[in-house]
C-alpha positions as CSV (number, residue, x, y, z in Angstrom):
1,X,111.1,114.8,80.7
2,X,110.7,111.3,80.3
3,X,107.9,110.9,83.1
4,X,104.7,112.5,83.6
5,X,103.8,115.6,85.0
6,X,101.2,118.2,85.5
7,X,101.5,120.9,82.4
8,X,100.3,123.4,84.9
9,X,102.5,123.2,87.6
10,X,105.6,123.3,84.8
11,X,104.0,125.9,82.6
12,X,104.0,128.2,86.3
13,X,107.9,126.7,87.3
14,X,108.8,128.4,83.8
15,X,110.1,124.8,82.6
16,X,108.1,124.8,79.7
17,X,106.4,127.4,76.9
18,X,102.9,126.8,76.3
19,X,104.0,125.8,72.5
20,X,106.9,123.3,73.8
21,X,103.9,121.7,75.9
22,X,101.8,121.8,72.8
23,X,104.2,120.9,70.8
24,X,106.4,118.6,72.1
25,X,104.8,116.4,74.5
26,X,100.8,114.8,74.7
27,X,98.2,114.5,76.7
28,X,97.7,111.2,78.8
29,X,94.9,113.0,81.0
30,X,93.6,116.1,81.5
31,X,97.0,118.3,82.4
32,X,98.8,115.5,82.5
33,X,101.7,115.5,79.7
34,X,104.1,112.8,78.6
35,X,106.7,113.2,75.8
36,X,106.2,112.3,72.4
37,X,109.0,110.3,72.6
38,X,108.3,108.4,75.4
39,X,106.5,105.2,75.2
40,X,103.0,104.4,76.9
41,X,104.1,101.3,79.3
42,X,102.5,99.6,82.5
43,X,104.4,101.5,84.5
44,X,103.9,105.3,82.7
45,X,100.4,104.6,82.8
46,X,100.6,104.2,86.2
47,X,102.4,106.9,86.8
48,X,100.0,109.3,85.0
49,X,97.2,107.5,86.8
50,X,98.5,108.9,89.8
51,X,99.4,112.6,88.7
52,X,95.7,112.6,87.6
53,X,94.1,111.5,90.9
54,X,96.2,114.3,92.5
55,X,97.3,112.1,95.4
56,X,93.6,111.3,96.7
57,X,94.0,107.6,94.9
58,X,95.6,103.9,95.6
59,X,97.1,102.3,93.1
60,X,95.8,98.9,92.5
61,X,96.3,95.8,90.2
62,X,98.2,96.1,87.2
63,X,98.7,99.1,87.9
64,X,100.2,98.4,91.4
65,X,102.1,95.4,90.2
66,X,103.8,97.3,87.5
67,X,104.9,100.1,90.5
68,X,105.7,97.0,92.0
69,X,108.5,96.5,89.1
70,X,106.3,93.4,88.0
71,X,107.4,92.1,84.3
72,X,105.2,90.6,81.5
73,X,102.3,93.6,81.8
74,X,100.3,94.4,78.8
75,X,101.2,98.5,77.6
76,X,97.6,98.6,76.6
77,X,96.0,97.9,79.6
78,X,94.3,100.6,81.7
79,X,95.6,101.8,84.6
80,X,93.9,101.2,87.9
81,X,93.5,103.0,91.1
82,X,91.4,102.8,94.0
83,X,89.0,106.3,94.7
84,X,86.2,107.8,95.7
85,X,86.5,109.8,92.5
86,X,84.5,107.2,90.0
87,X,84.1,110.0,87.3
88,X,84.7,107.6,84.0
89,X,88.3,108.7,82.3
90,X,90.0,107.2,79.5
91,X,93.0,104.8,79.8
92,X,91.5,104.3,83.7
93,X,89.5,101.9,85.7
94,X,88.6,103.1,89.2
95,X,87.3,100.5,91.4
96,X,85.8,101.1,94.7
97,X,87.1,98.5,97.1
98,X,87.8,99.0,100.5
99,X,90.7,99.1,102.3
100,X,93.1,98.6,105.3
101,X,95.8,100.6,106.4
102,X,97.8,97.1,105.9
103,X,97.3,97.3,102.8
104,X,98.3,100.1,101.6
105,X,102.2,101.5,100.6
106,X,104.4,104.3,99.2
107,X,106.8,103.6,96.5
108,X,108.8,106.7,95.0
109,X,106.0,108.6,96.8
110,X,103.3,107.1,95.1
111,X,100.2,105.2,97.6
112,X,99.8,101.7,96.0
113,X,98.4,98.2,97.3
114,X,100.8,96.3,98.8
115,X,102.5,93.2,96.9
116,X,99.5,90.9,98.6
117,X,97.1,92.8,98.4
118,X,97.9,93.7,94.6
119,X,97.9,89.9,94.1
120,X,94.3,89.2,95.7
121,X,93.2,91.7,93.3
122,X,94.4,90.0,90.6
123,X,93.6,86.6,92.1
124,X,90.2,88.1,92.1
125,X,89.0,89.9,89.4
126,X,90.8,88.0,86.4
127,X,90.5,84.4,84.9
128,X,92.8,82.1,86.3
129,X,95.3,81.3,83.9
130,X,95.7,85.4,83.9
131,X,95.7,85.7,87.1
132,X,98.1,82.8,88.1
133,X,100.8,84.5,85.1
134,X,100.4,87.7,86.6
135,X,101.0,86.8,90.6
136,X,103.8,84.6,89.7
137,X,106.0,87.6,87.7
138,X,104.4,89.6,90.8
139,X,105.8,87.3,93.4
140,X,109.3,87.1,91.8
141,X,109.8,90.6,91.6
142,X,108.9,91.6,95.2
143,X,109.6,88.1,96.7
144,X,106.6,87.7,98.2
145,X,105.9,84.4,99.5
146,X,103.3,82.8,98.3
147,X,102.4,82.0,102.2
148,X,102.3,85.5,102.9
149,X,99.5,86.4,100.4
150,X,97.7,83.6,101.4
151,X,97.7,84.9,105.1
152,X,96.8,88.0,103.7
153,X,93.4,86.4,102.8
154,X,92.8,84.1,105.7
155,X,93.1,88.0,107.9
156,X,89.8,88.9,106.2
157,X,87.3,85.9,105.3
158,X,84.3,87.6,104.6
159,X,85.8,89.3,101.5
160,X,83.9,88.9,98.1
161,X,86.2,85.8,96.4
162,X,87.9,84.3,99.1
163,X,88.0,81.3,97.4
164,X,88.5,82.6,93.9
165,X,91.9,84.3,95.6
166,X,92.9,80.6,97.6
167,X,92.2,78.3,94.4
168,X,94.7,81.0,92.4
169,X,97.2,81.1,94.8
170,X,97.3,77.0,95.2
171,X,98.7,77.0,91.5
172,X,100.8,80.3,91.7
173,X,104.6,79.6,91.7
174,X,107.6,82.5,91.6
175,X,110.3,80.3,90.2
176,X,108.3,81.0,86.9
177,X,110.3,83.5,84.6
178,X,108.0,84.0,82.0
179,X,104.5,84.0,81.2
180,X,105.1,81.0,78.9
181,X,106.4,79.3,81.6
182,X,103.8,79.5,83.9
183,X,101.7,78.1,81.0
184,X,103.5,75.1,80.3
185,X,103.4,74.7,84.1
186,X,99.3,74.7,84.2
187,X,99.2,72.8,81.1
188,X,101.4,69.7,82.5
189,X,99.3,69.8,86.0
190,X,96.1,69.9,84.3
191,X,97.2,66.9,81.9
192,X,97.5,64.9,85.5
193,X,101.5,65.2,86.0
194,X,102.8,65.8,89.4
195,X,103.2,69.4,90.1
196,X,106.9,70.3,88.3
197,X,109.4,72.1,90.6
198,X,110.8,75.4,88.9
199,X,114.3,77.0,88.7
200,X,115.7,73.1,89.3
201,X,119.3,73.1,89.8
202,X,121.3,70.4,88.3
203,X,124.4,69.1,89.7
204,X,127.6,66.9,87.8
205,X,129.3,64.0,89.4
206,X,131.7,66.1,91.4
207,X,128.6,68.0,92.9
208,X,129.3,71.3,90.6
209,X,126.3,73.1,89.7
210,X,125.9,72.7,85.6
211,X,122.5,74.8,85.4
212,X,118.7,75.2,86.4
213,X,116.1,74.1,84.3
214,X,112.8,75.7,84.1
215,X,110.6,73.0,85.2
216,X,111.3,69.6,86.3
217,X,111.1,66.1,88.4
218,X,114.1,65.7,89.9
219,X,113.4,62.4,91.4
220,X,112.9,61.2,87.8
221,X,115.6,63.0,86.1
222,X,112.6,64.4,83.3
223,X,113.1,68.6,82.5
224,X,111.1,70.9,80.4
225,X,112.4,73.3,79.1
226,X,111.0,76.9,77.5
227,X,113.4,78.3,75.2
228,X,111.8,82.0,74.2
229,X,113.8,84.1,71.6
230,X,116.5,85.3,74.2
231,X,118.0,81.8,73.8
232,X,118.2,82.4,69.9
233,X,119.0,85.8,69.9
234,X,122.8,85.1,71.9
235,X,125.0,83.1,70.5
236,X,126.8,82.6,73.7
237,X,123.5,81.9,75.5
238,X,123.4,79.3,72.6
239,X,126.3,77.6,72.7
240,X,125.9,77.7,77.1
241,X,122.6,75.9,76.8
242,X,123.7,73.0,74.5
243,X,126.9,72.3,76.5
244,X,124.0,72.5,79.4
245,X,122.0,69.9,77.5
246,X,124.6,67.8,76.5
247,X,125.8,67.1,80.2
248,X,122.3,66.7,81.4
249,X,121.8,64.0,79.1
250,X,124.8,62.3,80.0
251,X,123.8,63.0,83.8
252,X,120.4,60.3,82.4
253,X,118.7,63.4,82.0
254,X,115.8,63.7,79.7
255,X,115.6,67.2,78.9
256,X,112.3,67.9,76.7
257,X,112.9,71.6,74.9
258,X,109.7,73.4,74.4
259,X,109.2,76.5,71.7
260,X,106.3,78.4,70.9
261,X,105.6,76.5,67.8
262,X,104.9,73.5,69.7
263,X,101.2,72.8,70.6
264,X,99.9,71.1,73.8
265,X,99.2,68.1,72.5
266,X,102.8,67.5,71.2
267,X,103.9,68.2,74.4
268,X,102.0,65.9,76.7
269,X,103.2,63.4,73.7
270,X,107.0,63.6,74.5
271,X,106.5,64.0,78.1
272,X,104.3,60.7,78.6
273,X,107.1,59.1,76.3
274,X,109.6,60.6,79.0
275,X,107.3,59.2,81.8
276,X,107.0,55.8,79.9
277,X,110.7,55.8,79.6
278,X,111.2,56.5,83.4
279,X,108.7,53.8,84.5
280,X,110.3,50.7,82.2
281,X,114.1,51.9,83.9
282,X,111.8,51.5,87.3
283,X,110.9,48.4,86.3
């Protein structure tokens, strides 16, 4: 079994022995088993959240995103659901918000907050930059627009962080692939850059699409670019994204490559030479 399930109901099916359940699988909650060979994610959590609340809970936050098929969540996070049952457990937050019937779906027969309403949550109840990463992975895997969540809010303004939710969502963006990316994104808008566009494709001379760059100012012909270990780890993906660079450049691009080893200040360096550059061509 590689999800979780009640022991009891598969101890009285006759799918397990008491010492296969003893022996072979663990204990996530109380009669709820996983395998030992089956690792603890977002998503298993929330599973096992569910099994434990025996139906009468919502899914909600991480919990909910990861349902949600959201990327990027932390495996060691708790789980979190939505019940009357507060009773402290291990491994789970309950919270003890209210709800609308809006706001409330079934995935694979399991009741979870809907994509918005899973990303006021987060909008709410985590510090920006968190919550910003987190709604942007959510977004892109449910495409949810950004507009829609918004409305979402604006349906009930009396809610405890209303504006907490608004001021997140004015910086949230789904083009961003990875949480590094909506990083670099914050960082550039906070040094006093014009908001980047994401996912920017790039045309050659004969209007043939080369590639899309992470972020970028099309108008200005600067791009930033993330490169994460996927880049490194393919040589094919290698060799694609320096024949991508190369044309760019040749295209006047300025393409500004961007790893984890490089700090902030670096790159607001290169990218106010890249701006400085820009502004003397203006000239």
């Amino acid at each position: 079994m590689d999800e979780p399930f009640l022991g009891r109901a598969a101890l009285a099916a006759g799918e397990l022995t008491r010492h296969a359940l003893r022996s072979r699988y663990r204990a996530v909650h109380r009669d709820v088993y996983l395998s030992n060979d089956v690792e603890l994610t977002a998503l298993i959590r929330a599973k096992a959240c569910w099994l434990r609340s025996r139906g009468h809970g919502v899914l909600a936050g991480y919990s909910a995103a990861a349902v949600h098929g959201t990327r990027w969540i932390d495996p060691g996070l708790p789980a979190t659901v939505i019940d009357d049952n507060r009773r402290r457990t291990p491994g789970i937050i309950t919270w003890g918000s209210a709800l609308t019937e809006d706001e409330v779906c079934t995935v694979d027969g399991i009741r979870l907050t809907t994509p918005a309403r899973t990303a006021i949550d987060l909008a709410r109840r985590y510090p920006l930059d968190t919550a910003v990463a987190s709604i942007d992975a959510l977004a892109r895997a449910t495409r949810t627009k950004v507009a829609t969540i918004q409305d979402a809010v604006h349906r009930y303004p009396g809610r405890h962080g209303t504006e907490r939710a608004l001021e997140v969502l004015s910086l949230v963006d789904p083009g961003a692939e990875s949480p590094r990316e909506t990083a670099l994104r914050l960082s550039v808008v906070r040094a006093g850059y014009p908001r980047p566009h994401t996912q920017v494709p790039v045309y050659n001379e004969y209007d043939v699409l080369i590639g899309r760059v992470d972020l970028g100012w099309p108008e200005q012909k600067i791009a930033l670019e993330y490169e994460g270990r996927h880049h490194r780890m393919s040589r094919e993906q290698f060799d694609k994204d320096i024949r991508r660079f190369e044309e760019m450049i040749e295209l006047d691009w300025i393409v500004i490559r961007v790893t984890a080893a490089d700090t902030e200040a670096t790159i607001h360096i290169r990218l106010a030479d890249a701006w400085s550059r820009r502004v003397r061509a203006a000239s």
